[in-house]
DSSP file (Angstrom, degrees, kcal/mol; ACC not computed):
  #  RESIDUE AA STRUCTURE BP1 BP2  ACC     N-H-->O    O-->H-N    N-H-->O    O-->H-N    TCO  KAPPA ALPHA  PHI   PSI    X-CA   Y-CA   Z-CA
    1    1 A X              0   0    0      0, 0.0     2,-1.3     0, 0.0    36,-0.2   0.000 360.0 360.0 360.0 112.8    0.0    0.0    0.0
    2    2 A X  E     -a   37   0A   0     34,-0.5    36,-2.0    32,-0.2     2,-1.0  -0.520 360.0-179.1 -77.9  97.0    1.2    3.5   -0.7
    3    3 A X  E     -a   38   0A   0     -2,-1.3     2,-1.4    34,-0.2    36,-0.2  -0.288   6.1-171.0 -70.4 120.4    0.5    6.5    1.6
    4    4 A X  E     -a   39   0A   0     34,-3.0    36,-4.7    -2,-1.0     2,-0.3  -0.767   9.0-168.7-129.1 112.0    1.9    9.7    0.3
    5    5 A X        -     0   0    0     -2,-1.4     2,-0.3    34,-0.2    36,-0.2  -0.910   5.1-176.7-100.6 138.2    1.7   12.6    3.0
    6    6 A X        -     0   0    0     -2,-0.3    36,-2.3    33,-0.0     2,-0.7  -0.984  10.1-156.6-138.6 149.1    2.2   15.6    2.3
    7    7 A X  B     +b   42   0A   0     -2,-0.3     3,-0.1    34,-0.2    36,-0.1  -0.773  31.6 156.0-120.6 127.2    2.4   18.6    4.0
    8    8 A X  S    S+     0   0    0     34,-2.4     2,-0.3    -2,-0.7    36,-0.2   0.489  85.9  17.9-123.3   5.5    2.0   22.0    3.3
    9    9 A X  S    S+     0   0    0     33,-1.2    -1,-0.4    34,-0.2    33,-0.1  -0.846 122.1  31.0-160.8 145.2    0.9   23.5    7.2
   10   10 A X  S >>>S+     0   0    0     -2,-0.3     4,-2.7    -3,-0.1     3,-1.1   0.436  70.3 131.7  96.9  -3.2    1.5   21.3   10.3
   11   11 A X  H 3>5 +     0   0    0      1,-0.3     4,-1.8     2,-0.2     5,-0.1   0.952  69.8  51.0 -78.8 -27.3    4.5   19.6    9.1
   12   12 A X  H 345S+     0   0    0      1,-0.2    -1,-0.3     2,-0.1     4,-0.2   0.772 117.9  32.6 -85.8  -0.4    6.6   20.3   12.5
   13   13 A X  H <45S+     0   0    0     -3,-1.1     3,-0.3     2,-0.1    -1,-0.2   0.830 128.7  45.0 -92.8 -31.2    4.1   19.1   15.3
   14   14 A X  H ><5S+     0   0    0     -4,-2.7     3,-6.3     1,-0.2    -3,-0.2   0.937  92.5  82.0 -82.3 -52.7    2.7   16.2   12.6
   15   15 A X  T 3<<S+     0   0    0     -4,-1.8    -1,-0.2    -5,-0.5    -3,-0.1   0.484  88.5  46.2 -10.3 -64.7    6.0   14.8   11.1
   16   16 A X  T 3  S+     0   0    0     -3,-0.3    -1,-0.2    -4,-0.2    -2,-0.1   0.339  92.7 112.3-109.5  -8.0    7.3   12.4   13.5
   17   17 A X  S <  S-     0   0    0     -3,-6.3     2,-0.6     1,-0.1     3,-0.3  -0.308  75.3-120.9 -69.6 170.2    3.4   10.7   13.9
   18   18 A X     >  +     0   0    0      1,-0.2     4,-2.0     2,-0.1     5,-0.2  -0.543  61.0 137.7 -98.2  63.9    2.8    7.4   12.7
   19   19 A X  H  > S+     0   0    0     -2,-0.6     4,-0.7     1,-0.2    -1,-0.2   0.512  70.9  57.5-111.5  -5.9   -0.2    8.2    9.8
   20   20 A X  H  > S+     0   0    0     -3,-0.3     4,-1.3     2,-0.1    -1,-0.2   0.883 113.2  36.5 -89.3 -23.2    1.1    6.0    7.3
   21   21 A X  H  > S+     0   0    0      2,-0.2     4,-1.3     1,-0.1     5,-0.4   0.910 111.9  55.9 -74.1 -31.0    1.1    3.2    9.3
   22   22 A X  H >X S+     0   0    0     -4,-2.0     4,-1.7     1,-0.2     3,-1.6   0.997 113.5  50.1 -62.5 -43.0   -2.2    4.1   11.1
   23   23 A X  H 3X S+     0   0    0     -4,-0.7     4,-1.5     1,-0.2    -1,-0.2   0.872 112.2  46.1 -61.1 -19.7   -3.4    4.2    7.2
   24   24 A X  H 3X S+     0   0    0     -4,-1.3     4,-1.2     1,-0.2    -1,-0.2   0.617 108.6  50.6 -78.3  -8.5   -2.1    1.1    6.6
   25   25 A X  H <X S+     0   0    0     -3,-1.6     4,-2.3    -4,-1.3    -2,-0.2   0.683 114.3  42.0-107.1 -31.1   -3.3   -0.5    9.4
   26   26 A X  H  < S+     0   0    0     -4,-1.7     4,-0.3    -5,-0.4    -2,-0.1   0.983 118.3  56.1 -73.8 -57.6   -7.4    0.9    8.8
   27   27 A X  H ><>S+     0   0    0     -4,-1.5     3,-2.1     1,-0.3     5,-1.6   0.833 113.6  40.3  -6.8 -75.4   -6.5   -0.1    4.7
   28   28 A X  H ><5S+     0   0    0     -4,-1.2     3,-0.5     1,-0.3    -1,-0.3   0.568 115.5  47.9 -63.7 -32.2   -5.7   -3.5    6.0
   29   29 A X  T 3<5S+     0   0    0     -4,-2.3    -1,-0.3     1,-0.2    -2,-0.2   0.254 105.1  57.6 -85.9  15.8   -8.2   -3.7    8.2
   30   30 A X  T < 5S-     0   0    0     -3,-2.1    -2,-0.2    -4,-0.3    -1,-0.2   0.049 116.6-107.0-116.1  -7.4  -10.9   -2.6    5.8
   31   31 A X  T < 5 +     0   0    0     -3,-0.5    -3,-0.2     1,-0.2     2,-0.2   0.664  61.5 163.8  85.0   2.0  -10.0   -5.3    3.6
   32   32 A X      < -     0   0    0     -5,-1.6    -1,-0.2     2,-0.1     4,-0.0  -0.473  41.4-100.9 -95.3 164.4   -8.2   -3.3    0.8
   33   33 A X        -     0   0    0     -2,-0.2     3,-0.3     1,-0.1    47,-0.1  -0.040  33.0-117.2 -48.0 173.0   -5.8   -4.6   -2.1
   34   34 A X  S    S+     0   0    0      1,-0.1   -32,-0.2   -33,-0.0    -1,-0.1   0.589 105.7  69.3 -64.9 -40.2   -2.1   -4.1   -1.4
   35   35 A X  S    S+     0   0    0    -34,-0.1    52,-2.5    44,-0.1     2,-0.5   0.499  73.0 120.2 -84.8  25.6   -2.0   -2.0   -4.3
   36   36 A X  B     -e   87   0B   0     -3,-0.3   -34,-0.5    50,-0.2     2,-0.3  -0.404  43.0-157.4 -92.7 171.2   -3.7    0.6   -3.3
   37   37 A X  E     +a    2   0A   0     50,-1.1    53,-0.5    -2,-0.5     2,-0.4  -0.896  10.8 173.1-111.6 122.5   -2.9    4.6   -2.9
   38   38 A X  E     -a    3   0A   0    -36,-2.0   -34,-3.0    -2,-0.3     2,-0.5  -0.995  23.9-137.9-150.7 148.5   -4.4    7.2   -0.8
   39   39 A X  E     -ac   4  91A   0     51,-4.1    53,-1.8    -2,-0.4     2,-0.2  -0.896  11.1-163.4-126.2 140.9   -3.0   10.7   -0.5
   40   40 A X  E     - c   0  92A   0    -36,-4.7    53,-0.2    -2,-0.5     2,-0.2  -0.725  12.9-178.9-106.6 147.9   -2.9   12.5    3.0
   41   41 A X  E     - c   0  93A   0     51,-0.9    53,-2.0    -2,-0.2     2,-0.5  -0.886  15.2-154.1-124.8 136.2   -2.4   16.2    2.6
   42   42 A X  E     +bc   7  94A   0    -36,-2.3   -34,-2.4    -2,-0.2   -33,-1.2  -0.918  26.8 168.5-110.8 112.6   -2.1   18.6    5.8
   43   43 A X  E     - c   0  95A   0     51,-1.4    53,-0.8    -2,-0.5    54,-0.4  -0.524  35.0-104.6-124.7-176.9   -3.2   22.2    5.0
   44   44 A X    >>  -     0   0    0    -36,-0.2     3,-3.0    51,-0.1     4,-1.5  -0.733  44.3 -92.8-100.3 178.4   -4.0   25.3    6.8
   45   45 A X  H 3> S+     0   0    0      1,-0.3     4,-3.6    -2,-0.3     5,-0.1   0.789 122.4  47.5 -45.0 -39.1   -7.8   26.8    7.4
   46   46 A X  H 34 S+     0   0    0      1,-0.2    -1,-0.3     2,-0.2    14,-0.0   0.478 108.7  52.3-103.9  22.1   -8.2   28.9    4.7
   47   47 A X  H <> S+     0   0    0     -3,-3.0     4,-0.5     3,-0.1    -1,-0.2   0.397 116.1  48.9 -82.2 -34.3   -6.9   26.2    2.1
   48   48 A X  H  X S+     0   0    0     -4,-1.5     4,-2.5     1,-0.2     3,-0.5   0.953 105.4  52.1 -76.3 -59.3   -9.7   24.0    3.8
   49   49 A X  H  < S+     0   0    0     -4,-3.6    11,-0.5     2,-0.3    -1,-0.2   0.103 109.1  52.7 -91.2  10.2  -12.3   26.3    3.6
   50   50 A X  H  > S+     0   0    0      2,-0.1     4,-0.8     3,-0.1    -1,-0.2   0.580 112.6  41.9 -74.1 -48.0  -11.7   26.7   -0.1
   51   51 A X  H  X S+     0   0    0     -4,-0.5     4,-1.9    -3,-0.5     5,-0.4   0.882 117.0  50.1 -90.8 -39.1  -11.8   23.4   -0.8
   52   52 A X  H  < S+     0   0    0     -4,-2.5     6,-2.7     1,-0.2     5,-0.3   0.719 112.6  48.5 -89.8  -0.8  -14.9   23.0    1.6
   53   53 A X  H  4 S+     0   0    0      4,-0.2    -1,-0.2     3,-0.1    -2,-0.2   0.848 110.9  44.8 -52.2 -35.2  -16.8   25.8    0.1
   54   54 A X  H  < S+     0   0    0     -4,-0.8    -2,-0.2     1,-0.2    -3,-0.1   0.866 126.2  25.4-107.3 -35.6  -16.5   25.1   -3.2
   55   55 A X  S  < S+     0   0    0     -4,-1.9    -1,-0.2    -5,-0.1    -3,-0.2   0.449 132.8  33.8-106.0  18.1  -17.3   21.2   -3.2
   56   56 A X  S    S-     0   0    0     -5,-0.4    -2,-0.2    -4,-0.1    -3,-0.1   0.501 101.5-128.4-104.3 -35.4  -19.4   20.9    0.0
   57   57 A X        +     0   0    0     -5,-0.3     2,-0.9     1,-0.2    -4,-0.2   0.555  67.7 131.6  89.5   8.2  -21.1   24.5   -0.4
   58   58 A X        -     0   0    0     -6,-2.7    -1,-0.2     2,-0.1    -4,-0.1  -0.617  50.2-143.6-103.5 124.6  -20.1   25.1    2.8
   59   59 A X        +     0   0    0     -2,-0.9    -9,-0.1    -6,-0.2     2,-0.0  -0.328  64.9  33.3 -73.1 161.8  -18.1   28.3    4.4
   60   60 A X  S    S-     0   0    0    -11,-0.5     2,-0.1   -15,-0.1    -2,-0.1  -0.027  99.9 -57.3  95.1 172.0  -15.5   28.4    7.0
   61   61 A X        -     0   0    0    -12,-0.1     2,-0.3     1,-0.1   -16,-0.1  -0.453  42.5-158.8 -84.1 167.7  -12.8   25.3    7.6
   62   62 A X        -     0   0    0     -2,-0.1    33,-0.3   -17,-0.1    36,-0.2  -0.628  21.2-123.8-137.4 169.5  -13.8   22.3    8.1
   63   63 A X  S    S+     0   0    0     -2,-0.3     2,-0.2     1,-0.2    32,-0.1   0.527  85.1  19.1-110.8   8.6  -11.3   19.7    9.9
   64   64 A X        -     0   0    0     30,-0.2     2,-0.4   -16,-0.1    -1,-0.2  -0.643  56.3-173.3 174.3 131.0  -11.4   17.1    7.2
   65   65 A X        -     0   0    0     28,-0.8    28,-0.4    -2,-0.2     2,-0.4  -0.845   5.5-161.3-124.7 157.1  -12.2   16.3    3.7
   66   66 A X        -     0   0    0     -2,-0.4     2,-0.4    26,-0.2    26,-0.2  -0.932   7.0-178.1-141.1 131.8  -12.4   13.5    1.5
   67   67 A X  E     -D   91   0A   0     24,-3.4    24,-3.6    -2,-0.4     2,-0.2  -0.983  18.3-139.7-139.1 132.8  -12.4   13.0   -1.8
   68   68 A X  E     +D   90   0A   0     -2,-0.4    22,-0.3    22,-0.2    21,-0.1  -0.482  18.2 174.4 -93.2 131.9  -12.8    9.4   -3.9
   69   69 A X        +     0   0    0     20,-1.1    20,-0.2    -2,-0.2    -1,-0.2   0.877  60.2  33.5 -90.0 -76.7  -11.1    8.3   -6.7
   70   70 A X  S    S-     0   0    0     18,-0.8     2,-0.4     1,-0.1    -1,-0.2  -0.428 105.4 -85.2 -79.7 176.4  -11.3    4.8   -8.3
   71   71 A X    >   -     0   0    0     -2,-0.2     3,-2.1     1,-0.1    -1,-0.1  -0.638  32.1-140.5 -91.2 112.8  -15.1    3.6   -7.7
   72   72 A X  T 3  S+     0   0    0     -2,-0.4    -1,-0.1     1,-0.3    17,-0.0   0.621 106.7  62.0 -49.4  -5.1  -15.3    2.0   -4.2
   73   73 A X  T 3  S+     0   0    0      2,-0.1    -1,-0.3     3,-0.0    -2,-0.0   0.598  77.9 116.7 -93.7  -5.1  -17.6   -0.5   -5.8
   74   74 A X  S <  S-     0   0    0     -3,-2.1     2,-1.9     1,-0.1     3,-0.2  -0.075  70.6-132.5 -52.6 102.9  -14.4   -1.5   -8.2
   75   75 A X        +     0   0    0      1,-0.2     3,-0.3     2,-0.1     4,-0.1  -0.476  39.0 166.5 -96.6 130.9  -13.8   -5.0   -7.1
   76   76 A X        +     0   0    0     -2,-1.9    -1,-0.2     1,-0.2     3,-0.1   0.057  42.0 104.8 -95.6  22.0  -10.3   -5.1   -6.5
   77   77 A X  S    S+     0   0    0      1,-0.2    -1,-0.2    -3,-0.2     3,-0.1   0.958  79.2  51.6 -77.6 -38.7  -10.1   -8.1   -4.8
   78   78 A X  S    S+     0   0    0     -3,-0.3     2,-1.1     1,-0.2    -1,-0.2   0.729 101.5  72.3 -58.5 -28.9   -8.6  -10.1   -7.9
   79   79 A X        +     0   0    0     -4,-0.1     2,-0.3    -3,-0.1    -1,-0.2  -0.712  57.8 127.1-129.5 105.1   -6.0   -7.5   -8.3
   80   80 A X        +     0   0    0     -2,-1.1     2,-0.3   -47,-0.1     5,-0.1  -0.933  45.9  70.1-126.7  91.5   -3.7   -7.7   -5.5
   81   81 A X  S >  S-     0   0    0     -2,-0.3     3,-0.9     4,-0.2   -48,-0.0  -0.800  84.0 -81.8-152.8-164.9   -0.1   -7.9   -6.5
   82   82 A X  T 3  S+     0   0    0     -2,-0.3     0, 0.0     1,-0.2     0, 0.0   0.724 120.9  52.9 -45.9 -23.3    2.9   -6.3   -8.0
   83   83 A X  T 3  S+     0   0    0     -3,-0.0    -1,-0.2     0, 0.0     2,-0.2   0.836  98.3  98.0-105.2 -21.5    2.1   -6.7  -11.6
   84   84 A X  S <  S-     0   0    0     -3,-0.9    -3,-0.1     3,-0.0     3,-0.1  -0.336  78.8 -97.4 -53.9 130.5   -1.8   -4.7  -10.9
   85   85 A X        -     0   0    0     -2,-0.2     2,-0.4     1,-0.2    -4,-0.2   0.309  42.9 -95.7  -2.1-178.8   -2.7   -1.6  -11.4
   86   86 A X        -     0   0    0    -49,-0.0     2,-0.9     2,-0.0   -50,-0.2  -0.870  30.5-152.2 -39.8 129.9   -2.9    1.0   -8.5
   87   87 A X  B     -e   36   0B   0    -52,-2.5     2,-2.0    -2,-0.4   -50,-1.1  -0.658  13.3-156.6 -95.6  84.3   -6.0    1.3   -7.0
   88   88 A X        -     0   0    0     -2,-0.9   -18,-0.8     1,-0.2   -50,-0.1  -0.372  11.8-166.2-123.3 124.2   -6.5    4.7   -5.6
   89   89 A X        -     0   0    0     -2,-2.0   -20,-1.1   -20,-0.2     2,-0.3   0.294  39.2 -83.2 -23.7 -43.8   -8.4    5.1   -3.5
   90   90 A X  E     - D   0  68A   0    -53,-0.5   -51,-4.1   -22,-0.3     2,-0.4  -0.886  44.9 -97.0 157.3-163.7   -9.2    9.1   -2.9
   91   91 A X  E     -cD  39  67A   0    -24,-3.6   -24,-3.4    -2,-0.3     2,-0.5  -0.985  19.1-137.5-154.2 135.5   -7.5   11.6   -1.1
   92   92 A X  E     -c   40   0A   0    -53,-1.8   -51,-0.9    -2,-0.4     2,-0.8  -0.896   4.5-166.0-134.0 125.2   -7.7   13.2    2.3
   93   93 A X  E     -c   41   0A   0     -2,-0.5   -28,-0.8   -28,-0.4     2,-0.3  -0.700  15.6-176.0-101.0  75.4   -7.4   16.7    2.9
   94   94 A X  E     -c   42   0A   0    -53,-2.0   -51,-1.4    -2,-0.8     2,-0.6  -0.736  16.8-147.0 -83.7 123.5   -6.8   17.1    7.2
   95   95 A X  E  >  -c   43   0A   0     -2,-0.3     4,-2.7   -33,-0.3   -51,-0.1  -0.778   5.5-155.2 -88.8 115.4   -6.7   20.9    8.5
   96   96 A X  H  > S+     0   0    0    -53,-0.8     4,-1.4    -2,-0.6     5,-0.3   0.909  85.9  61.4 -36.8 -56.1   -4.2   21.0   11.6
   97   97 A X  H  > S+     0   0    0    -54,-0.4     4,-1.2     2,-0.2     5,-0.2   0.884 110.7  44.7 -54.8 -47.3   -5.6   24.2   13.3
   98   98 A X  H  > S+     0   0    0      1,-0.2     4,-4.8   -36,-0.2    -1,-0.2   0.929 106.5  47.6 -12.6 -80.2   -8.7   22.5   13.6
   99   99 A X  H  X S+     0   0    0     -4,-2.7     4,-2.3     1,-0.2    -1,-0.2   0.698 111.0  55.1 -76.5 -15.5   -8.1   19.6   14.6
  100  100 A X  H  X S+     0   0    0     -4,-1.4     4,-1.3     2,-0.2    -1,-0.2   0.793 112.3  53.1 -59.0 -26.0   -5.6   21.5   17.5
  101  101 A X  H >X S+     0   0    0     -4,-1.2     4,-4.4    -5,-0.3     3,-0.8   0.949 113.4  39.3 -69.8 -49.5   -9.1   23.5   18.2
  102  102 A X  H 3X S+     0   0    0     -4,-4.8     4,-4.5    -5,-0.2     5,-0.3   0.928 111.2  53.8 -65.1 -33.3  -11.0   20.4   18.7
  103  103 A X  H 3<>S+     0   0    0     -4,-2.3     5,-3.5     2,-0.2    -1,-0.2   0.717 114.3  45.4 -50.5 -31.7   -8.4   18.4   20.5
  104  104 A X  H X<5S+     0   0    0     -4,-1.3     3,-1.6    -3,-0.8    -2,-0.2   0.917 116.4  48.8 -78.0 -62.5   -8.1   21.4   23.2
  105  105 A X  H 3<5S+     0   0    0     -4,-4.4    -2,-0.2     1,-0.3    -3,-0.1   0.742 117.8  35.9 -65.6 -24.8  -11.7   21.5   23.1
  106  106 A X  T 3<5S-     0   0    0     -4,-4.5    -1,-0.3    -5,-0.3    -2,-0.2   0.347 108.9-112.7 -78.6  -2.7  -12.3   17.8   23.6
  107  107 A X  T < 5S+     0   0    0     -3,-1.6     2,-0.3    -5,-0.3    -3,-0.2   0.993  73.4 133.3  50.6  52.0   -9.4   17.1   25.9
  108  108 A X      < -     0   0    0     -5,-3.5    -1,-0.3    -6,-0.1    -2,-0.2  -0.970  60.1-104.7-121.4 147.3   -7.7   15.0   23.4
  109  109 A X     >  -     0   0    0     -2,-0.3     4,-3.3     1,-0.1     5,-0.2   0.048  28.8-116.9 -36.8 151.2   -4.1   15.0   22.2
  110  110 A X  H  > S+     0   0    0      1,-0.2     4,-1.5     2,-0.2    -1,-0.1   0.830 122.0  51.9 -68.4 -30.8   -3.2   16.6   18.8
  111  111 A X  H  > S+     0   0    0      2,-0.2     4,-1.7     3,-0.2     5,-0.3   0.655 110.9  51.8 -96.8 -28.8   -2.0   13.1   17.8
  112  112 A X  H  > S+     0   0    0      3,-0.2     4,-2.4     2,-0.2    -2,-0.2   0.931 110.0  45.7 -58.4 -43.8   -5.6   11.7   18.9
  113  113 A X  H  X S+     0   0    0     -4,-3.3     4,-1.9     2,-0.2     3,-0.3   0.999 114.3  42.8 -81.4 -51.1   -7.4   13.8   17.3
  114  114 A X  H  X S+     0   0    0     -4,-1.5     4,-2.6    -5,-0.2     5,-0.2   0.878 108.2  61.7 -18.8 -69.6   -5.5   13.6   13.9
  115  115 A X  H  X S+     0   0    0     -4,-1.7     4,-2.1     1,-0.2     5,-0.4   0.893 109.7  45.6 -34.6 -61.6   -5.5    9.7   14.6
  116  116 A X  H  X S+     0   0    0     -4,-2.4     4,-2.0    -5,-0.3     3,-0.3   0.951 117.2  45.3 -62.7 -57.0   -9.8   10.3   14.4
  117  117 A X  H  X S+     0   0    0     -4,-1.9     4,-2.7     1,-0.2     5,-0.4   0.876 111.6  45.8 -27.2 -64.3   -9.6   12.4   11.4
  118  118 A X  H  X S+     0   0    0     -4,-2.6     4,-2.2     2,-0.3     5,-0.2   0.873 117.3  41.8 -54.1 -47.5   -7.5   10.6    9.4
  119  119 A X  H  < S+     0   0    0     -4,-2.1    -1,-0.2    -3,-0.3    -2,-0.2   0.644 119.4  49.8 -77.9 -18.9   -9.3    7.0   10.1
  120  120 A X  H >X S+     0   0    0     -4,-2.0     3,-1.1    -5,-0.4     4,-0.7   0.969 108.9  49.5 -82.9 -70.0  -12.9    9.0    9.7
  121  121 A X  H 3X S+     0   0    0     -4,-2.7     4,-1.9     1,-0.4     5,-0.2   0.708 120.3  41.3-118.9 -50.6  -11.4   10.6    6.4
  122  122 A X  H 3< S+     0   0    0     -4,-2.2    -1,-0.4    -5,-0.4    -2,-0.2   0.824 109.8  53.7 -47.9 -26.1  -10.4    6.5    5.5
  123  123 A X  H <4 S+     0   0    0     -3,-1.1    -2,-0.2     2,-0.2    -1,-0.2   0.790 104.7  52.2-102.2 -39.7  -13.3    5.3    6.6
  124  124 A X  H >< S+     0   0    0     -4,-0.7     3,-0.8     1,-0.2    -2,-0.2   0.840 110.2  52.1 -63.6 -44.3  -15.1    7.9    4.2
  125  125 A X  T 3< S+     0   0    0     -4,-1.9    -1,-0.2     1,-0.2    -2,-0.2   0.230 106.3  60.9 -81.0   6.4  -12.8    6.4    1.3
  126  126 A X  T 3  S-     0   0    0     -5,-0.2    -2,-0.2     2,-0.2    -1,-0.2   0.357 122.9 -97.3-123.0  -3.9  -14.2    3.0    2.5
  127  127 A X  S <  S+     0   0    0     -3,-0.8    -3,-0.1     1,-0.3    -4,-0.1  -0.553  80.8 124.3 106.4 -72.9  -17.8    3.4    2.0
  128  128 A X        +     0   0    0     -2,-0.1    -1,-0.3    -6,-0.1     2,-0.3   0.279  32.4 175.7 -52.2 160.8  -19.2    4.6    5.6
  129  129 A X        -     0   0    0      6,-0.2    10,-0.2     3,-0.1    -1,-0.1  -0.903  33.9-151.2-153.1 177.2  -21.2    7.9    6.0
  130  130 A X        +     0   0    0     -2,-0.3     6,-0.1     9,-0.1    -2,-0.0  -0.031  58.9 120.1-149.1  26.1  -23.0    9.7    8.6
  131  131 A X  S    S+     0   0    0      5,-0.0     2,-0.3     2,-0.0    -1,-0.0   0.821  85.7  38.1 -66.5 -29.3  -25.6   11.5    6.3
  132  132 A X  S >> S-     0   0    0      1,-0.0     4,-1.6     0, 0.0     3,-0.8  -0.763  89.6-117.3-115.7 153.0  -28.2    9.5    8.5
  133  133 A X  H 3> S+     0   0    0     -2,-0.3     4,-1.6     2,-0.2     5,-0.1   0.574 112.8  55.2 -70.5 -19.6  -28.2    8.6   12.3
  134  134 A X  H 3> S+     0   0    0      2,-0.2     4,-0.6     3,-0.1    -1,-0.2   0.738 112.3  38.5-104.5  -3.3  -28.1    5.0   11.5
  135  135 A X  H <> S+     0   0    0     -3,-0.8     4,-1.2     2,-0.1    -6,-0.2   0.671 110.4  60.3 -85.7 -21.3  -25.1    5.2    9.5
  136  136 A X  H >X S+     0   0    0     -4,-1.6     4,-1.7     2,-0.2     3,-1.2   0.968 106.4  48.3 -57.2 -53.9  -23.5    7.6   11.7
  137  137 A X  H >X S+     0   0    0     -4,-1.6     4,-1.1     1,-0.2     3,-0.9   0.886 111.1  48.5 -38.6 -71.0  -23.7    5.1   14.5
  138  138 A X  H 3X S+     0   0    0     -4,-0.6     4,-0.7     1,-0.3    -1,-0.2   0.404 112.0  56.0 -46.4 -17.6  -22.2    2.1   12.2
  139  139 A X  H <X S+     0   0    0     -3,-1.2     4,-3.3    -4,-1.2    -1,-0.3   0.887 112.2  35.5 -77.7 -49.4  -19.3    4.7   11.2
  140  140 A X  H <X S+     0   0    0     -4,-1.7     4,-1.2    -3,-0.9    -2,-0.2   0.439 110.6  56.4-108.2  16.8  -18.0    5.6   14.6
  141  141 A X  H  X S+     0   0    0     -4,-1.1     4,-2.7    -5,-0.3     5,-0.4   0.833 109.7  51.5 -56.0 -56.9  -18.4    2.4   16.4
  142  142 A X  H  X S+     0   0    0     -4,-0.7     4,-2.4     2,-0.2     3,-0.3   0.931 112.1  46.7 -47.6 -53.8  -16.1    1.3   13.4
  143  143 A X  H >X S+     0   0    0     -4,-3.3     3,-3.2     1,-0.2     4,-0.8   0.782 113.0  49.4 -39.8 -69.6  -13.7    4.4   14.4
  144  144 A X  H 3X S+     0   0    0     -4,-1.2     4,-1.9     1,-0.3    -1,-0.2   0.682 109.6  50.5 -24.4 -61.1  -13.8    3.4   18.0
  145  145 A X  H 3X S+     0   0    0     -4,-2.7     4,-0.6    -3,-0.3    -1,-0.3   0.588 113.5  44.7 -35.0 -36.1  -13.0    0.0   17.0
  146  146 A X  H << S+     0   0    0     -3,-3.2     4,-0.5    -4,-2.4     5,-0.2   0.960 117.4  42.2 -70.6 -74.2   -9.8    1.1   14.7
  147  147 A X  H  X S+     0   0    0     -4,-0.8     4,-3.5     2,-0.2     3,-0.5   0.768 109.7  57.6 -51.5 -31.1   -8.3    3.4   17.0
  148  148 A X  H  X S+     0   0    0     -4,-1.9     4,-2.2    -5,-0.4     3,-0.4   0.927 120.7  34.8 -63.9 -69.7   -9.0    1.0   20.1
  149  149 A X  H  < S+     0   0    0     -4,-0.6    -1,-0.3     1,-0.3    -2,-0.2   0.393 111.4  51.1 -37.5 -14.4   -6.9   -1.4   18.1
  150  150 A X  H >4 S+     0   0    0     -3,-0.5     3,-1.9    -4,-0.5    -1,-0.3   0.678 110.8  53.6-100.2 -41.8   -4.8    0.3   16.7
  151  151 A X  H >< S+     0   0    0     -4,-3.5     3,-0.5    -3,-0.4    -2,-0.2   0.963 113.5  50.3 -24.8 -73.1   -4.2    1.8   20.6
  152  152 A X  G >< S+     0   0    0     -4,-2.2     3,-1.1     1,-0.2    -1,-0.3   0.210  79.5 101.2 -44.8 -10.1   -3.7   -1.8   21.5
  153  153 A X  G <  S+     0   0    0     -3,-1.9    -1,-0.2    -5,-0.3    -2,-0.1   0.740  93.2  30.3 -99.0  -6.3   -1.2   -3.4   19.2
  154  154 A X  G <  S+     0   0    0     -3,-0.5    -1,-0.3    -4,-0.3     2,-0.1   0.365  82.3 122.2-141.3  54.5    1.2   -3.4   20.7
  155  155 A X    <   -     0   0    0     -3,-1.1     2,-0.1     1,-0.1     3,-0.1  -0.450  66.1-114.3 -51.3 134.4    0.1   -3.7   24.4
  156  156 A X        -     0   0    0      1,-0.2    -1,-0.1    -2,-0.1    -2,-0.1  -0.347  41.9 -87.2 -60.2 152.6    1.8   -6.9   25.9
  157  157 A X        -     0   0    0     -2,-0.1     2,-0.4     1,-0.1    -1,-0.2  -0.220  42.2-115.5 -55.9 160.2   -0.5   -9.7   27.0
  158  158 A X        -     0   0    0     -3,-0.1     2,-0.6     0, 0.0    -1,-0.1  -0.962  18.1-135.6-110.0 119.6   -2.0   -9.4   30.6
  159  159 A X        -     0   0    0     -2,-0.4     3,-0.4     1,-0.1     0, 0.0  -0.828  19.1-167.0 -77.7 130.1   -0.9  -12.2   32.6
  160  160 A X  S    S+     0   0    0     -2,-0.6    -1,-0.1     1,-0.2     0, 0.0   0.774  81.2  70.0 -58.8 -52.3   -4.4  -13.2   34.3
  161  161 A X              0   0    0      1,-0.3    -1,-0.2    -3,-0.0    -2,-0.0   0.273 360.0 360.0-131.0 -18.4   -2.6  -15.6   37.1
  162  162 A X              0   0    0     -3,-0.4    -1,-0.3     0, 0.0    -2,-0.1   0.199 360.0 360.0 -38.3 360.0   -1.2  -12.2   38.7
C-alpha cells in the first residue's frame, strides 16, 4: 500500500506521527488490495475552507475532507499484486488548526485527534457515511473499533494468574 503525505501546514508538530502506518493499518483492516494509494495532505484553514466551500457548499474550515477516486464498488479483490494496477483510493485533505481546536476542546491530544480524522477521512474512502443517524452510528463504532486497536497493538498480553 502507498501512503503519500504531504504537507504543506503542520509539518513540524505532525512529522514524527505514525499516519502512514495508522493508514495502513485501517487499509488493511478494511479489507483493501495491497496496491492501493491514498493521498494525506495537511493544509492550513483557509486552504480547507476553499476546498470545503467550493465542493461541499459550505463556508468556514472544516477539519477534514475526502475525496474518492477509483469507484469504491471496483472490485479489486482479484487485483492484489505487484504486476496490478494501483487502486486509488481518494484523497484526504486534514486541516491542523482544527483539529488542534478540537483536541483542546475535547481534551484530546493533537495526535488523537488527527489519529480520528484521518481514520474518519479512510473510513469515508471506505464506503461509511454519517448523512443518517443509522449510518452515523455504524461509522463511529467502526472508528472506535480502529483506534482501540490500533491503541492496543502493541500492548503486551495481561498475565491473568497475577
Amino acid at each position: 500500500m502507498d501512503i503519500l503525505i504531504t504537507f504543506t501546514h503542520g509539518e513540524e508538530e505532525l512529522a514524527e506521527l505514525p499516519l502512514a502506518s495508522l493508514a495502513q493499518f485501517v487499509l488493511k483492516s478494511e479489507g483493501k488490495p495491497a496496491n492501493t494509494e491514498v493521498s494525506i495532505s495537511f493544509v492550513d484553514d483557509a486552504t480547507i475552507a476553499e476546498l470545503n466551500e467550493r465542493f461541499r457548499g459550505m463556508e468556514g474550515p472544516t477539519d477534514v475532507l475526502s475525496f474518492e477516486c477509483d469507484n469504491i464498488a471496483d472490485d479489486m479483490t482479484a487485483a492484489d499484486g505487484p504486476a496490478c494496477p494501483i487502486y486509488e483510493l481518494g484523497d484526504i485533505i486534514i486541516a491542523p488548526d482544527v483539529a488542534a481546536r478540537q483536541a483542546e476542546e475535547y481534551g484530546n491530544s493533537l495526535e488523537q485527534e488527527v489519529s480520528l480524522l484521518l481514520v474518519h477521512g479512510l473510513l469515508h474512502l471506505c464506503g461509511y457515511d454519517h448523512i443518517r443517524d443509522d449510518e452515523a452510528e455504524v461509522m463511529e463504532a467502526r472508528e472506535r473499533e480502529l483506534l482501540t486497536a490500533w491503541s492496543e497493538r502493541d500492548m503486551p498480553a495481561i498475565d491473568e494468574n497475577r
